[in-house]
C-alpha positions as CSV (number, residue, x, y, z in Angstrom):
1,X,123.4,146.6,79.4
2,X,121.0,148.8,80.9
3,X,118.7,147.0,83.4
4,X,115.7,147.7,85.9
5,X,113.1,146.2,87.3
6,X,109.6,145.9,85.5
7,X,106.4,147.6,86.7
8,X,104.6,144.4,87.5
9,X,107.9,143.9,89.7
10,X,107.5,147.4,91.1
11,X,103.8,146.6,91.8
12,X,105.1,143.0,94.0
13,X,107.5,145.3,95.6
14,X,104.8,147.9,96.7
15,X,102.6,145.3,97.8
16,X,105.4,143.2,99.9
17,X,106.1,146.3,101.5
18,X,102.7,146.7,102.8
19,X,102.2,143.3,103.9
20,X,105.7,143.1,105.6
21,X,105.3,146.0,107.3
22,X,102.0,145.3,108.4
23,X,103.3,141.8,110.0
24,X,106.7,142.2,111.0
25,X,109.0,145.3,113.1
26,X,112.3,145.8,114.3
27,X,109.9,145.6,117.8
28,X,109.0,142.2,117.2
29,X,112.9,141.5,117.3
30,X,113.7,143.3,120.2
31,X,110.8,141.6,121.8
32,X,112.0,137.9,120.9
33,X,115.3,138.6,122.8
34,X,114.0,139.0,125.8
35,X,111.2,136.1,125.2
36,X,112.6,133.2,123.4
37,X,109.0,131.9,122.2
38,X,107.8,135.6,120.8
39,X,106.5,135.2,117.6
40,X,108.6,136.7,114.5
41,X,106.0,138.2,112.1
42,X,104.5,137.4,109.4
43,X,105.4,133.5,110.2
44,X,105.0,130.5,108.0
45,X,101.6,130.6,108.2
46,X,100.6,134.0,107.1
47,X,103.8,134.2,104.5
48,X,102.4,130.9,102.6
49,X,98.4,132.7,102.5
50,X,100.1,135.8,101.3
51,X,101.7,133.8,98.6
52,X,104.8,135.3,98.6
53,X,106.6,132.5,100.3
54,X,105.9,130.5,97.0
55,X,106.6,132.7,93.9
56,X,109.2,130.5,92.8
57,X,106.6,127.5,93.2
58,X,105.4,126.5,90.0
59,X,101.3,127.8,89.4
60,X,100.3,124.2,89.1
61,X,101.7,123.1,92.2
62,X,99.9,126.1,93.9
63,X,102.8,128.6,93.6
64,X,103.6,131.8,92.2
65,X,105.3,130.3,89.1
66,X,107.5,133.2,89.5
67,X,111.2,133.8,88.8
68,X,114.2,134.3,91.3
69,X,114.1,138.4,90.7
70,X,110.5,138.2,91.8
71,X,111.5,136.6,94.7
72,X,114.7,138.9,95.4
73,X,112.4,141.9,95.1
74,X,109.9,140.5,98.0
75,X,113.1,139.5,100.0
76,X,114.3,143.1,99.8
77,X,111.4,144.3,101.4
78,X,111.4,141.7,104.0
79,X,115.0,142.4,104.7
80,X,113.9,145.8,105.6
81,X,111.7,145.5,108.9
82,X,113.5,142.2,109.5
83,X,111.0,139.8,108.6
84,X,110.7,135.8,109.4
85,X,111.2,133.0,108.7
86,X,113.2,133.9,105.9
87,X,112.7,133.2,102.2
88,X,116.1,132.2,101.7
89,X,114.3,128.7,103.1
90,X,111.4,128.9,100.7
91,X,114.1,129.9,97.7
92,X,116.2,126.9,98.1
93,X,113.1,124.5,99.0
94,X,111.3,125.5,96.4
95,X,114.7,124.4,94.0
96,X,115.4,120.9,95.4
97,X,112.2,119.8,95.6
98,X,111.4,120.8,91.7
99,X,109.3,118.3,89.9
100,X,107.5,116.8,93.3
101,X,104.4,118.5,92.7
102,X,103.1,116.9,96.1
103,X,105.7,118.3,98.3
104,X,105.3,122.0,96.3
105,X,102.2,122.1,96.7
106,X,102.6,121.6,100.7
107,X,105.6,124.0,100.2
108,X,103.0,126.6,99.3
109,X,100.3,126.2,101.5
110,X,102.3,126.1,104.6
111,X,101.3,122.4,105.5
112,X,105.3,121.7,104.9
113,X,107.4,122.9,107.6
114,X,110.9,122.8,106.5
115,X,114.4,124.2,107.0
116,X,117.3,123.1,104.9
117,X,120.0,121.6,106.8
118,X,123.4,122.5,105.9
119,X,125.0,120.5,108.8
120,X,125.9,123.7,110.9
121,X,123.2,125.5,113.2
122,X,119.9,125.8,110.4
123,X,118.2,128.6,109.3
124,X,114.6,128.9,110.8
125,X,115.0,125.4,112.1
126,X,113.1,126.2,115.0
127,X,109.9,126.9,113.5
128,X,110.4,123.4,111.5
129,X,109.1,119.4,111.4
130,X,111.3,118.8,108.5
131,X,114.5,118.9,107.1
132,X,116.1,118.7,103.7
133,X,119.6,117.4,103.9
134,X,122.1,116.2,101.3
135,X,123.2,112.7,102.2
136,X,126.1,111.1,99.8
137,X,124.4,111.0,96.3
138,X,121.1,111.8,98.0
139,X,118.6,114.7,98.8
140,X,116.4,113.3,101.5
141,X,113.5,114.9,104.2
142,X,113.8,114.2,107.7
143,X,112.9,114.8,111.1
144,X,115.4,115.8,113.7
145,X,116.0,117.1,117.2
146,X,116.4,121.0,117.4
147,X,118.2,122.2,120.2
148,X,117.9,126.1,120.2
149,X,121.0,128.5,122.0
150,X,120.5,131.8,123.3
151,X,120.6,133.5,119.6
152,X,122.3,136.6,118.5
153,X,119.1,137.5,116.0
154,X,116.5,135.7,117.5
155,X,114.3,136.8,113.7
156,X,116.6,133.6,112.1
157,X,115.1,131.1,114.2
158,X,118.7,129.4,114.2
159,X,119.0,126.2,115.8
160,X,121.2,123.0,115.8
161,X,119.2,119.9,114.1
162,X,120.4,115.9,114.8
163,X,118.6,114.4,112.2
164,X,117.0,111.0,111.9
165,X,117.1,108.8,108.8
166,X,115.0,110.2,105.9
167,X,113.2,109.7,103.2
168,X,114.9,110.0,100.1
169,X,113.2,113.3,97.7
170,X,112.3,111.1,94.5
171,X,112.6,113.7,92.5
172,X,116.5,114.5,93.1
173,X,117.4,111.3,93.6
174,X,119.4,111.6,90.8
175,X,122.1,114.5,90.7
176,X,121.7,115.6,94.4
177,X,124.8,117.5,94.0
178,X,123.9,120.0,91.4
179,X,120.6,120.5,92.7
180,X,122.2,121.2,95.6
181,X,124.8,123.4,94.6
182,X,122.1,125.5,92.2
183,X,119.6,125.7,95.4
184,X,122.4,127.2,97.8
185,X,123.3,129.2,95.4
186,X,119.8,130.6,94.7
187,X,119.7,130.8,98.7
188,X,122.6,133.4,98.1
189,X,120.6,135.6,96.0
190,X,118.1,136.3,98.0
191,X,120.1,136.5,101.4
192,X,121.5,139.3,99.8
193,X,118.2,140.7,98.7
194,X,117.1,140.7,102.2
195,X,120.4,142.3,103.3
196,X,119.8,145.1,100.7
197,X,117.1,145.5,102.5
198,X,118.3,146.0,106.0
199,X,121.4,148.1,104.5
200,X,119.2,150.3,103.1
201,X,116.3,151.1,106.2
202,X,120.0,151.0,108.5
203,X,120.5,154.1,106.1
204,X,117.3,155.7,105.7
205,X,117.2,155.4,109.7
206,X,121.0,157.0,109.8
207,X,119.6,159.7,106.9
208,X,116.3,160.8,109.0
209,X,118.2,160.9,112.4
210,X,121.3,163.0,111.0
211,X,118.8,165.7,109.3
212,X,117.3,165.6,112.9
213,X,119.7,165.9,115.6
214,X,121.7,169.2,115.7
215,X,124.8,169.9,117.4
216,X,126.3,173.5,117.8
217,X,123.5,175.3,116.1
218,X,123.8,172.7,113.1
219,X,122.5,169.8,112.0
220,X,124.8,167.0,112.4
221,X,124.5,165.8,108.4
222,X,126.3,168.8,108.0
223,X,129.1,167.9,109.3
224,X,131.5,166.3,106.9
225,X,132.3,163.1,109.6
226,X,128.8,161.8,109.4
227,X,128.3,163.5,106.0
228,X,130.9,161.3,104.7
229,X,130.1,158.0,106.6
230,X,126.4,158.0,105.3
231,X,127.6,159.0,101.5
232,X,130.1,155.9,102.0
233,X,126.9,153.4,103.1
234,X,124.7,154.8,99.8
235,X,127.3,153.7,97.7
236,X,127.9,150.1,99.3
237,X,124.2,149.8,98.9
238,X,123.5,151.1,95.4
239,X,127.0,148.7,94.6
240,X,124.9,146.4,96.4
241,X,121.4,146.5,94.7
242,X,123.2,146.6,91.0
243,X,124.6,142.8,92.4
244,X,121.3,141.2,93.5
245,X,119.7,142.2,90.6
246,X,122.5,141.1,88.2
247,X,122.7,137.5,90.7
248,X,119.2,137.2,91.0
249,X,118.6,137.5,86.3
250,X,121.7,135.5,86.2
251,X,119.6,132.7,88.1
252,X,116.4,133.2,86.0
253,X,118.1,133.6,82.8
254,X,122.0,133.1,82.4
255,X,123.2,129.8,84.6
256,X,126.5,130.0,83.8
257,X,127.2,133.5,84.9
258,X,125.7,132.2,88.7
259,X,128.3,130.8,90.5
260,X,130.2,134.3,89.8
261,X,127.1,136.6,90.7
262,X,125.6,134.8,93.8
263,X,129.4,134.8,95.3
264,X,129.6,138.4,94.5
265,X,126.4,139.3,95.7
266,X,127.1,137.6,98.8
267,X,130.5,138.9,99.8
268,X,129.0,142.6,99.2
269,X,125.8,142.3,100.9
270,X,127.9,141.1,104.3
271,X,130.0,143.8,104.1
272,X,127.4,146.6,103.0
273,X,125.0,145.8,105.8
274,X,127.9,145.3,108.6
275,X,128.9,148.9,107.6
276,X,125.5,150.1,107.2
277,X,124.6,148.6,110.8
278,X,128.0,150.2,112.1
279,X,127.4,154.0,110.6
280,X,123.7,153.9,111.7
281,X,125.1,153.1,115.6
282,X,127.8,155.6,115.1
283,X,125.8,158.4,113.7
284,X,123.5,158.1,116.6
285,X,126.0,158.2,119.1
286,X,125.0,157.2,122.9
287,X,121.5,156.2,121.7
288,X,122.9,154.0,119.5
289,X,124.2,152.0,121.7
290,X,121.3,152.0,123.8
291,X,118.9,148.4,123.7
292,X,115.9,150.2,122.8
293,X,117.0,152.2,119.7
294,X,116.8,150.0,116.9
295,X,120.6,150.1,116.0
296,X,121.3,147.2,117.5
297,X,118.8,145.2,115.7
298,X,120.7,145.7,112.3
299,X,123.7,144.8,113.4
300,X,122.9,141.7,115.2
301,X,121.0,140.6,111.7
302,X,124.6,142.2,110.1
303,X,126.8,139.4,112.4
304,X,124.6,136.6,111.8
305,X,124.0,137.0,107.6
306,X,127.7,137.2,107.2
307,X,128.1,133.8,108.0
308,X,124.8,132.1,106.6
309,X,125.3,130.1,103.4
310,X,129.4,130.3,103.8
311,X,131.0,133.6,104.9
312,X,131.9,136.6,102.8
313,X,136.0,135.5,102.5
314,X,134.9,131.9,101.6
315,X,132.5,134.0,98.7
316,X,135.3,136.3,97.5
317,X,137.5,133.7,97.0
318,X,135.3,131.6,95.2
319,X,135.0,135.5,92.9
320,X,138.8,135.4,92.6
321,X,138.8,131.3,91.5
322,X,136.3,131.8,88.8
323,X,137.3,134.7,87.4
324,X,141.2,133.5,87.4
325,X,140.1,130.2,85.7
326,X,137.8,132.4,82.8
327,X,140.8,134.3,82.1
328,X,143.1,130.9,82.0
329,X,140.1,129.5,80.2
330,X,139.6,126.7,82.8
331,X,136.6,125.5,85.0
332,X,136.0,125.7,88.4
333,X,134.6,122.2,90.2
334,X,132.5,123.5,93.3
């Protein structure tokens, strides 16, 4: 099957790209480490007037009424200067709360502040009011305390939540568990767009530095070490990009072949960016190591995505289950 992405999608891509890079910097992450309170660009409130928070919103609720590729290719942009909060949050909101118009519609105007609780530190919980959690049979929004730690990428606004008793979400009352397992899922996809993303700037970055910097006469890129490490970090992220894109159709148009795709794209797009983030320190040697190269930045965003939404061995061996019980002609209960 050959596949690629449409020029409207090209178009979205272009223009995320200029609004991303226009809001948020590797700078703006460097600057957040040292100050706990710096604002990560764009924010809530800019990404919900720029509408691409909400693509996957329905257009009568005030969204997009976009697909999940639409959304993966805005998330690959955002992954690139390290953008927050992240749209993994909008992605999986914007799924469990499907068919409360009311809630969308806040969803996409920014008015609803909300992280999705998971049970383990949240992601962007600290720029949140509210919570969706899965209680029992139960999808319900609640307030909680948010205690914040001294964070490894400040841009993921992690945070540990207590929550109160909430409200139960009307409109998943009834099969919380699916929904649930479809929005995580989803929330897969497009961490792995946004890690695209970074892999591929962490490679650019590595690309533009090794044409620069010459050694004996030469530029390094010519020497078949870093030659070989770069060519090794293109093809985990072409592997990579052929993944989101194949996860984030799947999700739009072939639900069954999801829980095989977002597991794959997730295993590879921990493992692409960790070696992406690794090479680019490497290739710039002693500056690489240094706080106010950029280096670091990647690989701190490389350490913390490997273990959002379940870690990359927990992912491949969900890969190995389902494709195990296909060829025993069995089904997998997740």
């Amino acid at each position: 099957m050959y596949f690629d992405l449409s020029d409207e999608q090209r178009d979205l891509a272009a223009a995320a790209r200029d609004f991303l890079a226009g809001s948020a910097s590797p700078a703006a992450a460097r600057a957040a480490l040292d100050d706990p309170d710096a604002a990560i660009g764009p924010g809530r409130t800019e990404l919900a007037k720029s509408g691409f928070a909400a693509i996957t919103v329905p257009e009568e609720a005030g969204g997009g009424g976009g697909s999940v590729l639409d959304l993966a290719v805005v998330a690959e942009q955002a992954g690139r200067v390290l953008a927050g909060p992240s749209l993994v949050t909008f992605g999986r909101a914007a799924v469990l709360l499907e068919g409360d118009a009311d809630r969308l519609a806040a969803l996409a105007d920014g008015s609803l502040a909300v992280a999705v609780s998971d049970g383990g530190p949240v992601l962007d919980a600290a720029g949140a009011e509210v919570f969706l959690a899965r209680r029992g049979d139960d999808v319900v929004l609640a307030r909680g305390g948010v205690t914040r730690r001294t964070p490894v990428d400040p841009t993921r606004g992690l945070a540990d939540v207590v929550l109160e008793e909430g409200e139960v979400v009307a409109a998943v009352a009834d099969g919380a568990a699916e929904r649930w397992t479809h929005a995580e899922r989803v929330g897969r996809v497009v961490l792995a767009a946004e890690g695209l993303g970074a892999a591929a700037r962490a490679l650019e970055i590595g690309v533009a530095y090794a044409k620069e910097r010459h050694a004996f006469g030469r530029p390094i890129g010519s020497y078949q070490a870093v030659k070989h490490a770069l060519v090794d970090v293109y093809v985990e992220v072409e592997q990579l990009r052929s993944l989101v894109w194949w996860a984030a159709w799947a999700a739009d148009q072939a639900p069954d072949e999801l829980p095989l795709a977002s597991a794959a794209a997730k295993a590879a797009a921990a493992s692409a960016l960790e070696l992406a983030a690794e090479t680019l320190v490497q290739v710039h040697g002693g500056i690489g190591f240094t706080w106010e190269h950029d280096a670091h930045l990647y690989w701190r965003r490389a350490k913390v995505d490997r273990f959002l939404l379940g870690d990359d061995v927990e992912a491949l061996d969900e890969v190995a289950l389902i494709a195990l019980s296909a060829a025993a002609g069995t089904e997998v209960a997740r």
